[in-house]
N, C-alpha and C positions, 0 to 999 in steps of 0.2 A: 639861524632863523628862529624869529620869536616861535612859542606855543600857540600866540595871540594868529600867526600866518599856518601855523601848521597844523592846526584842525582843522580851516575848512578845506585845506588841499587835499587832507586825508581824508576827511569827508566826502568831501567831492570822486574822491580815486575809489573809495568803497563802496559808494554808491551806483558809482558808473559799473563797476567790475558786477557787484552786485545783483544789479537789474539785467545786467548785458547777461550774465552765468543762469542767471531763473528764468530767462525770456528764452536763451537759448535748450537751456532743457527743458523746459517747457513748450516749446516747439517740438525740438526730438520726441517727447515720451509721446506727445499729442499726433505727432503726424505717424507714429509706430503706430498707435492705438491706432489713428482713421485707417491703413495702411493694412494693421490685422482686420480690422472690421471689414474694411470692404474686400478683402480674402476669403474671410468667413463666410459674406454675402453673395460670393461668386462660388466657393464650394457648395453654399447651400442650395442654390439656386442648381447648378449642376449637379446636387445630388435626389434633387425634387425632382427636376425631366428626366433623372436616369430610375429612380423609381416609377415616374408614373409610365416612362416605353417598359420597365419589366414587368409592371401590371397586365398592360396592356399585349403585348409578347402572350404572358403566362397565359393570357385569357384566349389566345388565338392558339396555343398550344390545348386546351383543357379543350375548346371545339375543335379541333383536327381529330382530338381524342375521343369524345364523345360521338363526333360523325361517323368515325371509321366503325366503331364498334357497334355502331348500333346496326340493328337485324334489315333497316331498309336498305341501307349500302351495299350488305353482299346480294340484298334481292333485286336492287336495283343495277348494280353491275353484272346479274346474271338473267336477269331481263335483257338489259340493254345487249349484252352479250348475243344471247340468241335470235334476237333479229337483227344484230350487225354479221352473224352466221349467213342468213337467209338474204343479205341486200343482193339484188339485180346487179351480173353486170362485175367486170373483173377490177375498177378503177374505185374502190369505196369511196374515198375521199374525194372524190369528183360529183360523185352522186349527192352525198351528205350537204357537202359546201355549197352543193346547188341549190339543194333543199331548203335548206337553213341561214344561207347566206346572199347568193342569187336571188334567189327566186322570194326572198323573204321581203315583206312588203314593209317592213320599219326601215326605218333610216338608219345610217351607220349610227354606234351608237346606244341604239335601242332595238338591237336584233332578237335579245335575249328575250323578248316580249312576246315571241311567237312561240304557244304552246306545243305546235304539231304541225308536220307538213303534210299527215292522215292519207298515207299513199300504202302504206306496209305495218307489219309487226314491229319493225323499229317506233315506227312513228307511233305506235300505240305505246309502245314501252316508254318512247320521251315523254309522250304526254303523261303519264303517269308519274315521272320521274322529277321533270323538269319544275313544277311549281314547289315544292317542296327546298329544292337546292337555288334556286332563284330568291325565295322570300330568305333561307338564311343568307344568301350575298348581301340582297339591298337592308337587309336587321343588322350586321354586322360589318357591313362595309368593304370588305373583300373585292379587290378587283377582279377575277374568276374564281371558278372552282373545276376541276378537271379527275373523273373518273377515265382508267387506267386497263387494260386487261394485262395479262400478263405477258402477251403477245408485243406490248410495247404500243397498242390502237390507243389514240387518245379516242376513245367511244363514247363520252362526252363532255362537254364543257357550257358553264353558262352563258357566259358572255358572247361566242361563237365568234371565234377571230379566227386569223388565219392558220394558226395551230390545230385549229377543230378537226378530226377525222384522222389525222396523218398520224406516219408511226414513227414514234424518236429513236426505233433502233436502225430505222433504214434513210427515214422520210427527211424534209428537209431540213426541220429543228433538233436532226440527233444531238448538236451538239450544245443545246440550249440549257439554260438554267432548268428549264421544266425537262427534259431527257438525263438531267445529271439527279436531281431526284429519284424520278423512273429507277435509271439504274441502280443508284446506290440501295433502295428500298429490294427488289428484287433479287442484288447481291445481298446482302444482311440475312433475308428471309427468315425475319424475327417479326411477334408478334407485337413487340414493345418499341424497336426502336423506332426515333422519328428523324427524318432527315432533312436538313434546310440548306440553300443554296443561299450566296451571298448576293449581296443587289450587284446588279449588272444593267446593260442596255438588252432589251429583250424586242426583236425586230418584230415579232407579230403583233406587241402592242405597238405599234409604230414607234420605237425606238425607245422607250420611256423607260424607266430607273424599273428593274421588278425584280423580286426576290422570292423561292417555292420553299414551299417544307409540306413535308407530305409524311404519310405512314402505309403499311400494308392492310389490307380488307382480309380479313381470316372469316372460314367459314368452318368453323370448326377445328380440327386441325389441317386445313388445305388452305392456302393462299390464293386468292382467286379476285386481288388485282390490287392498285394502288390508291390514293385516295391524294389530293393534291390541291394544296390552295395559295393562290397565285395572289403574298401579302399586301394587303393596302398602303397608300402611299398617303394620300390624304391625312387620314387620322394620324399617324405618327407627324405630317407635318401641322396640324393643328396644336397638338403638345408642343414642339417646336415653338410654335408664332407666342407662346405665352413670356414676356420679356419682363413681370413683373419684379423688381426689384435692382434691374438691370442700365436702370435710367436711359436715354434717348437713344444711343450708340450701342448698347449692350443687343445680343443676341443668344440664342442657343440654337445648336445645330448635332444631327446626328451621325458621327463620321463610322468610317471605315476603320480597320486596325493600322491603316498607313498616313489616314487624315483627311482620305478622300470624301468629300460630301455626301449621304445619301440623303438628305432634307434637303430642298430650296432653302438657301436665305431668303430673306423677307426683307432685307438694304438693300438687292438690287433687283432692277427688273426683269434681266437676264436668269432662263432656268439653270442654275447650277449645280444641279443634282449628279454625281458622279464625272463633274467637269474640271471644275474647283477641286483644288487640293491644299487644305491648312497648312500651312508651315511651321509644325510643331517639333519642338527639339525632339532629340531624340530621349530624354532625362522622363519629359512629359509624358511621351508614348509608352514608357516603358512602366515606369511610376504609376500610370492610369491601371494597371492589371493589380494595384497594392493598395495604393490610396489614393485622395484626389490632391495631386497637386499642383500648384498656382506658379504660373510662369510667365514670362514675357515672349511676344511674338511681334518680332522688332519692325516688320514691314509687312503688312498685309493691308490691301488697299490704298497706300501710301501711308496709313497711320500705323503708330505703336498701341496694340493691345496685350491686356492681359487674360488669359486663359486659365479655367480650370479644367482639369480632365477627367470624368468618370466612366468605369468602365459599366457593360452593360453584361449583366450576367444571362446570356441566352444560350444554349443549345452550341457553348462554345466558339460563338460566331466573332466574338471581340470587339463587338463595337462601340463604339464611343459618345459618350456626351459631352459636347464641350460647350461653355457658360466663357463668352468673351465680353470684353468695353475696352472701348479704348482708356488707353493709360492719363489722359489728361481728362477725363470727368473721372473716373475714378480715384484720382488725385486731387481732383479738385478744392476739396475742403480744406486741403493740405496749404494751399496756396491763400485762400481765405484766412485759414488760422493765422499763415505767416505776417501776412498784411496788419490783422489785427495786433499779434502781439507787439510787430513794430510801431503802430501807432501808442498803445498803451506804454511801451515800456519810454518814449520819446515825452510823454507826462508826468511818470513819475520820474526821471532822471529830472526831469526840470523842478519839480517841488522837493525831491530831495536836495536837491544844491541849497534854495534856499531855504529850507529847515536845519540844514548842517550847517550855514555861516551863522543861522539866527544860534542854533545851539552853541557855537564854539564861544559866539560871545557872552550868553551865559557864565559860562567855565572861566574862561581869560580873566575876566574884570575882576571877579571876586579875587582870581587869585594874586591879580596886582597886589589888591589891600591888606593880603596876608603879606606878602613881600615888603612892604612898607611898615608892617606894627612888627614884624620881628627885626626891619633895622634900627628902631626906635629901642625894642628890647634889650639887644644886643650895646647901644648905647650907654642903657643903665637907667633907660627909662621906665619903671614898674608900676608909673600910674598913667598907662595906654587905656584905649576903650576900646573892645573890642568888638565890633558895628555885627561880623558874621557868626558867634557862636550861638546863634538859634535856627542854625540852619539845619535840613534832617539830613545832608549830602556828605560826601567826601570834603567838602573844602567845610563846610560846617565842622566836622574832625579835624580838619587843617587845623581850625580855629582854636577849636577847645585844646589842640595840641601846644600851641602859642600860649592858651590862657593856664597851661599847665607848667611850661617853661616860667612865666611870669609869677606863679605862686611860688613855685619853686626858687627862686632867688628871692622873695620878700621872704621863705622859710629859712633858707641859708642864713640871710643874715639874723636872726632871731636865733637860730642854733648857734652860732660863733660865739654869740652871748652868753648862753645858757652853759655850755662848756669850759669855760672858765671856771665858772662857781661849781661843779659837781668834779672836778678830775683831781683835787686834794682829797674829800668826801671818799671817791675808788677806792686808793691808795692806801687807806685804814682798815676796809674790808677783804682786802687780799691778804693781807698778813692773817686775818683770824681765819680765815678760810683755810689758810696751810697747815697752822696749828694741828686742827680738827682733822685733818687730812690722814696728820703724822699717828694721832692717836687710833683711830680705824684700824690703819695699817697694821701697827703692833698686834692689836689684838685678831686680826686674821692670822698673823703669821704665828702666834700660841697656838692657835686651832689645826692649823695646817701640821703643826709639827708633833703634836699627839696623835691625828688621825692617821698621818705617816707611819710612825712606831704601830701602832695598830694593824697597817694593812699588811707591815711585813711581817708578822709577827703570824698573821692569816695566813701570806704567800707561803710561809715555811708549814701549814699544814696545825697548828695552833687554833684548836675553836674554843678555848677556854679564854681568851683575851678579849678583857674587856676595857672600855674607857672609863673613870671613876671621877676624875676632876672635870667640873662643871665649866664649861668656857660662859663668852662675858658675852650678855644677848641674846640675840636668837641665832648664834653659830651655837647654840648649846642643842640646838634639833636635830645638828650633825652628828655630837656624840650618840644621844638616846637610839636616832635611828641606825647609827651604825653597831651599836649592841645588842638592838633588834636582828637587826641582819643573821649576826652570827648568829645570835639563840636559834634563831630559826632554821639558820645551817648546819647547824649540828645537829638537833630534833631528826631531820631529816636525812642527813645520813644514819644514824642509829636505826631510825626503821629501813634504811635499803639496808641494812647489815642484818637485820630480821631477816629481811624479803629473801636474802642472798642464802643464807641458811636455810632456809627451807626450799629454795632452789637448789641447790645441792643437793637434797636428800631426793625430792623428787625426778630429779634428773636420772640420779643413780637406779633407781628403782624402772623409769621408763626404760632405761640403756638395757638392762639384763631381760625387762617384758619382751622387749623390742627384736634384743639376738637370738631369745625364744622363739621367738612368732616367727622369726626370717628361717631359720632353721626347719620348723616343720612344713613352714607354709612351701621351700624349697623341695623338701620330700614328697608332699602331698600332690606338687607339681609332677613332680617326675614319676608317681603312682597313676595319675590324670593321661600323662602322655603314650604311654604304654598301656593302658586301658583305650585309649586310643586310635593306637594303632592295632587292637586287637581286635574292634569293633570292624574296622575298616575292612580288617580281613573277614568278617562275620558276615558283613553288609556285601563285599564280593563275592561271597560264598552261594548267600540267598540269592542274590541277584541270577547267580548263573543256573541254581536249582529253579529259581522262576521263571528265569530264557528258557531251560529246557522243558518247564511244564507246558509252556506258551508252545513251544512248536510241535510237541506231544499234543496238545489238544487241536492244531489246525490240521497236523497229521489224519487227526482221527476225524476229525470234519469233513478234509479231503474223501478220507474212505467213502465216510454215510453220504457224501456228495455222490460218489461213483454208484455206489450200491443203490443210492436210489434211481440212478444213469441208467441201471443193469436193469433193474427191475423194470422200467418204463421201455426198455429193452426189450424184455422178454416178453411183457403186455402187448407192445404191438406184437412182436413174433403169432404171440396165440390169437392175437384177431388176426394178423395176417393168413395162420393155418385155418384158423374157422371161415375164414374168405376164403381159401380152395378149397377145404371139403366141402364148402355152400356151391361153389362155382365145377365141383368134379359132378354134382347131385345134377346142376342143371345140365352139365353135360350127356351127363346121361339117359335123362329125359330127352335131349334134342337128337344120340341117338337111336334114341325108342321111334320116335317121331319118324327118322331115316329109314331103320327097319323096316317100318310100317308101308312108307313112299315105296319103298324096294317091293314089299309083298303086292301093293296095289298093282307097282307097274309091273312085274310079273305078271298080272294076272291079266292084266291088258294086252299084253303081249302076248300072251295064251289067245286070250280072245281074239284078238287079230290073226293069229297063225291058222285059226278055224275060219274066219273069216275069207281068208285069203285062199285057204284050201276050196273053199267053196268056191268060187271065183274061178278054179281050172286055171289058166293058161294069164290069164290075162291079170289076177292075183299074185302069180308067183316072185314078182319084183317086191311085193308086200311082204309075201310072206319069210321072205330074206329079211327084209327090216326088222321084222318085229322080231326074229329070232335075236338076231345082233342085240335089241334089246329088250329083247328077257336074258340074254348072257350077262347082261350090262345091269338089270336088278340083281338078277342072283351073285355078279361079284360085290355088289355094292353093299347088298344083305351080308355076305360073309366078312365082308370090310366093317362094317356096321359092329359085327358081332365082335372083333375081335378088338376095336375099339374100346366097344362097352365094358369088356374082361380087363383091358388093361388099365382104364379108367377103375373099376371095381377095385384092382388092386391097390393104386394111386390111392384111391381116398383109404384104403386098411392103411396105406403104411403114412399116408398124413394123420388119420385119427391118432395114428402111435407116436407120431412125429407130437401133436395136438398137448397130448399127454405128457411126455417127456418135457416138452417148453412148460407145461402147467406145472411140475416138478421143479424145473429150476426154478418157475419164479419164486416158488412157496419155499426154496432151501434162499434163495435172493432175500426174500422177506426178513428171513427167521437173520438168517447175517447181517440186515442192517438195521434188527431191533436192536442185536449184540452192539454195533458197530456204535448206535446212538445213546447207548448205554453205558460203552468206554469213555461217550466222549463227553455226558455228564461227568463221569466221574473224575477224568482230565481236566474237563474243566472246573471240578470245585478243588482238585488240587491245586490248578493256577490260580487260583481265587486265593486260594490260602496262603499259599507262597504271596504272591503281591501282597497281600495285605502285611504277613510276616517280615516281608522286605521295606515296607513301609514304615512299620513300627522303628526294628533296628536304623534306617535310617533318621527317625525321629528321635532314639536313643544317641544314635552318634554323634549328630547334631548338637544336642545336649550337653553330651561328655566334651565337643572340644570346645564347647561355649565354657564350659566350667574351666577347662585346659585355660583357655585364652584369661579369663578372670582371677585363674590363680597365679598365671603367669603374671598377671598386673600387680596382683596382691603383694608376690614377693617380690618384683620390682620397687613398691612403693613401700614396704617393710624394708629392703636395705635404704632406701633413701631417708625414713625415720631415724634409722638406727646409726649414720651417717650424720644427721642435723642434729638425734639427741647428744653425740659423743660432740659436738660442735657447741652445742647449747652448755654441755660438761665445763667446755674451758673457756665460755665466755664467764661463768660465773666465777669458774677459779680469780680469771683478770678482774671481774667488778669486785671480788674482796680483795684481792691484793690494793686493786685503785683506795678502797676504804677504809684500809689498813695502814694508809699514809697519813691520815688526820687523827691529831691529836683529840680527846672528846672530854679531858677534866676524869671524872669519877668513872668512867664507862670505858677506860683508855685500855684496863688489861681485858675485859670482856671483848675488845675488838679484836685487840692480839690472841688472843684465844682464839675467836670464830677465823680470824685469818691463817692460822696454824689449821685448823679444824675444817679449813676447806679445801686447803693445798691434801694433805692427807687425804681426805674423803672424795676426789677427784680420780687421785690417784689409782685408790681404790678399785674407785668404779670402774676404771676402764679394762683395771686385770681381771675384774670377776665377770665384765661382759665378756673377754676372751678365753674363759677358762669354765663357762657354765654347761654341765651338759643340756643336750636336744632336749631332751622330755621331763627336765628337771624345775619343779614350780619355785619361786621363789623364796624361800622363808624367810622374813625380816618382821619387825617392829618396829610400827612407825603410829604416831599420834591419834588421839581420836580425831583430833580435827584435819588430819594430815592429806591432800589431795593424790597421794602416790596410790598405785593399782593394788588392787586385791589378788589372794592365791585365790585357784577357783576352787569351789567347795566340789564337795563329792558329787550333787544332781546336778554338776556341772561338767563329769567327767566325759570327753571324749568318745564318741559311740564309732558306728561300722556305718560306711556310708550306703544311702537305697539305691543307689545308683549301679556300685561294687557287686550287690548280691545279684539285682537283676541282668547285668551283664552276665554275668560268669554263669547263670542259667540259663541265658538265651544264649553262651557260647558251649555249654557241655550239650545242649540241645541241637544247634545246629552244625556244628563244626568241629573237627578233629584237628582240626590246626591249630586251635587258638589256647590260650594256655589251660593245664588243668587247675582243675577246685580248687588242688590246694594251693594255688599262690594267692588264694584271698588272705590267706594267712598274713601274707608278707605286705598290706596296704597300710601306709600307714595313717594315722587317726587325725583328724581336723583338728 
């Protein structure tokens, strides 16, 4: 098949695929997007009603809060209280309901309207009560409000239904969402917690969806009833009816934790409040306690909706916001877009076919005309015209590709020409070309073959070998520089044969400083260490003379502790004896006093026995009395007296008693002047000793720090004296190595210094092993020579401070440690 048929078919196949591939994904990405978006639109929307019920919640929780607490609640439940004490009559709730609901002249409804049924102390207390919790119902919305005693009386409510008066632990609605409140609040019997019931059917509203949450009334710290408000239905289904965003079919509704309805919808006209039950996966239910997520709910109503779920954060209740539409307007757009893209993409499939045949034929025709001028070319026709090389395209290249073939054969045959006439002309210039070649050559191979002779001449160790015959050109830069070379090579070994020589001498010279220095600095060490361990025993020495000063001094502490125990002892003892001879003195007194009674009553007794004698016959029962007592003063008188003697004697031998405690305190006193006197002096001994124990271990510390440094010193003194005999025999090898080259005029001066270092190596290493300890160097070595000096005489070795003040703080404190005279035997830094 021509090119001419097979561009527009391709054209056609790639356009077709082409629009068919970008319509197609362009649909998908487009119906994803409407797809997210109206997702997004549906959580939002479900997450807007599930904030504004938590507002609203929060705010009916923040008034439950504020009701309870506040001071008219527990007044008004203790009000209401004591006149529901006081009501007529064993049936309360018969009387109440009559009052209030009977006999109350509103219509059902609007009972709540009647302030008082002005018959008792109740009805004063409601009146009192009732407009206050009436006006926050109808401000706030609340379908009741019900105060609670703790008795389980609902004692009052606003609304006044058929719950009003009865008791939830006995009465008809124990088991009501308002009595499960009741109870749980009174079980808790906490000041904070709040408790809510979930919506249910509640028979005293006449059956209607109601849900309680109530708190306790504290009066201090006594509970003294509940507080309970029966939530509105209304307002939460107003939030509800808001479907903005939701398009025609959309709703929001506030479910159960199971999916059950507590909002009416607003689609139907049937109340479905707690009837209805969504039919939500279980993915959704569960999901809703995490995030909000969007799910399909495949039959509800006969339609497919989609669902968002959010949870409601209240007081743990679980409840649900859900944001539904059905799935075909929420889709909708999807279906529009599809429509459209189908129409558009059915327009451009048809302008691109004919834009693609119109291009192919662009292409096609031109390239006939190349087809045709290069069968002409090929011919041998090279005066073609070529119609397309001004074109800016591929076939425009085609062209100029043709027009380049075409030059090229009119070039051909004008070279076949031209070659002729110059390939004799070559053939004269190659001969002289080799000539020249040959003569080059010769003269590298001159150069080559002297600078050879040379290098061996070098490898054998020869520095006196030079080039002298000039090569031809500029290979003559090879000899000069290669004569350089050497000059320079030899210069320079001659000074490492300097350098090597005086390395030698100093070496030798370090080697013997060196086995010096290691030698004493090893004694100095082992002088250190045993100074060392003498301290040690110096520093346990004081230490235990200071233990014992330390408990010599609490000892004596103890004492003046006791002595002054004794003393405060024997002070009370003497007040205590100055309190009985003060208390024998009043004794005594009291029985002066009894003497006294004694002598009186004597004397009465007398007087009555005269009495009575006078009296004859009829006295004489008297005069018995009264003798009986005057026997009874007169023993009491002699009892009196003998008292007083022994009492007399008591306070002589306390006064002595008195005295004797005043003697010991004063011998107590004088003992524990003594006692605080010792124990100064104890303790400026311990004082001394610590401090003395201080020093030595600040001495010892010293000693083994120097121990540990000298110990380093001779470590790194044998490892000089190790690298300098190392350093010995590297030099010996660098003059043997320079001892190999020949140097012209300088050649025996090498051999010399090479003999003169072997020797002097040798030397050195027998005199570093055969130098004694304390013996200084004598040698001769150059003014300018860097080898060590002997030390001069103000340089001579002294007695260490450390040596003398040890061996004074050990003749001082201790018998153990060694005597004087081993400072003798230290030996000198």
């Amino acid at each position: 098949m021509k090119i001419s048929r097979k561009l527009p078919i391709a054209a056609a196949i790639l356009t077709i695929v082409t629009v068919g591939a970008a319509s197609m994904a362009g649909l998908v990405v487009s119906s994803n997007i409407i797809q997210e978006k109206s997702s997004e639109t549906l959580q939002a929307v479900a997450d807007g009603r599930r904030n504004q019920v938590e507002t609203y919640l929060k705010s009916i929780e923040n008034d439950l809060i504020n009701t309870a607490q506040d001071e008219k609640a527990s007044a008004s439940i203790g009000a209401l209280s004591f006149g529901w004490n006081f009501l007529p009559g064993d049936n309360k709730v018969a009387e109440l309901q009559k009052r209030y609901i009977k006999d109350n002249p509103n219509p059902t409804g609007e009972k709540h309207k009647l302030d008082t049924a002005g018959i008792d102390g109740y009805d004063a207390s409601h009146k009192q009560t009732h407009p206050y919790y009436r006006e926050l119902l109808e401000k706030r919305g609340y379908y009741d409000i019900f105060l609670i005693n703790n008795e389980g009386d609902v004692i009052y409510s606003v609304f006044k239904e058929a719950d009003f008066a009865t008791n939830l632990n006995t009465g008809e609605w124990k088991d009501s969402g308002l009595a499960n409140v009741y109870k749980k609040v009174i079980e808790n019997n906490s000041a904070t917690d709040i408790v809510v019931d979930d919506y249910n059917p509640y028979a005293p509203s006449y059956g209607a969806s109601a849900a309680f949450i109530g708190k306790s009334i504290v009066k201090g710290d006594q509970l003294v009833g509940v507080l309970v408000f029966q939530m509105p239905n209304d307002i939460i289904g107003q939030i509800m009816r808001n479907v903005t965003g939701l398009g025609e079919t959309g709703e929001t509704l506030l479910l159960k934790s199971d999916g059950t309805l507590i909002s009416d919808s607003q689609k139907t006209e049937e109340n479905e409040s707690l009837k209805v039950k969504l039919p939500l996966s279980k993915r959704i239910l569960e999901e809703s306690f995490a995030n909000q997520p969007v799910g399909q709910i495949p039959e509800f109503r006969g339609e497919v909706y989609q669902v968002s779920a959010a949870r409601v954060d209240f007081l743990q209740q679980n409840w649900i916001v859900a944001a539904l539409i059905q799935e075909d307007e929420m889709l909708q757009g999807i279906t529009d877009l599809r429509n459209l893209i189908a129409v558009m993409a059915l327009v451009l499939l048809g302008a691109a076919l004919v834009a693609a045949f119109m291009f192919s034929r662009s292409i096609t025709k031109p390239i006939a005309n190349v087809i045709d001028n290069m069968k002409e070319l090929v011919s041998g026709n090279t005066s073609i015209e070529l119609d397309g090389a001004n074109r800016n395209d591929e076939i425009g290249e085609m062209f100029e590709a043709v027009s380049v073939f075409r030059d090229a054969a009119i070039e051909k045959e004008r070279l076949e020409e031209e070659g002729e006439e110059n390939r004799a002309m070559t053939e004269q210039q190659r001969k002289q070309s080799e000539e020249a070649k040959a003569q080059d050559a010769a003269k590298i191979q001159q150069a080559v073959e002297a600078l050879a002779g040379g290098l061996t001449r070098l490898s054998e160790g020869d520095l006196t070998v030079t080039l002298n015959t000039p090569f031809d050109g500029d290979l003559d830069r090879l000899r000069t520089d290669f004569n350089a070379s050497v000059g320079k090579l030899s210069a320079t070994l001659g000074q490492i044969s300097n350098v090597t020589t005086g390395l030698r001498d100093n070496s030798t010279e370090i080697s013997k400083a060196t086995n010096d220095l290691s030698q004493r600095t090893e004694t100095q060490a082992a002088s250190l260490e045993e100074t060392s361990a003498a301290l040690d025993e110096i520093t346990a020495t004081v230490k235990e003379t200071s233990e014992r000063a330390n408990e010599a001094a609490t000892k004596a502490k103890d004492a003046r502790g006791d002595t002054e125990k004794s003393s405060a002892v024997v002070s009370d003892a003497v007040t205590a004896m100055e309190g009985i001879e003060k208390a024998s003195g009043d004794i005594s007194n009291i029985i002066n006093v009894i003497d006294e009674i004694a002598f009186q009553t004597n004397l009465l007794a007398l007087n009555a026995g005269v009495e009575a004698a006078r009296a004859g016959e009829a006295g004489k029962g008297f005069a018995v009395v009264a003798q009986e007592v005057r026997e009874l003063a007169q023993r009491s008188a002699n009892a009196a007296k003998e008292i007083k003697e022994l009492i007399t004697k008591s306070g002589d031998e306390v006064a002595n008693g008195v005295q004797l405690v005043q003697q010991t305190g004063e011998a107590l006193a004088k003992i524990s002047e003594h006692v605080t006197e010792i124990d100064a002096q104890i303790e400026t001994i311990s004082q001394g000793a610590a401090e003395q124990l201080s020093g030595i271990q600040e001495v010892n510390s010293a000693v083994n720090s120097m121990d540990q440094v000298t110990q380093q010193n001779a470590a790194m003194v044998e490892e000089n004296t190790a690298v300098t005999q190392e350093m010995a025999g590297d030099v010996q090898n660098l003059a043997g190595l320079v001892g190999t080259f020949t140097l012209g005029e300088k050649s025996g001066s090498f051999a010399t210094t090479k003999s003169a270092v072997s020797g002097s190596v040798t030397q050195s290493a027998a005199s570093v092993k055969s130098a004694p300890v304390n013996s200084a160097p004598a040698r001769s070595t150059p003014a300018n020579s860097s080898a060590p000096q002997a030390a001069s005489a103000s340089h001579a070795p002294k007695q260490s401070p450390a040596k003398s003040m040890v061996s004074k703080v050990a003749a001082a404190f201790s018998a153990k440690t060694a005597p004087a005279d081993d400072a003798d035997d230290w030996d000198e830094f």
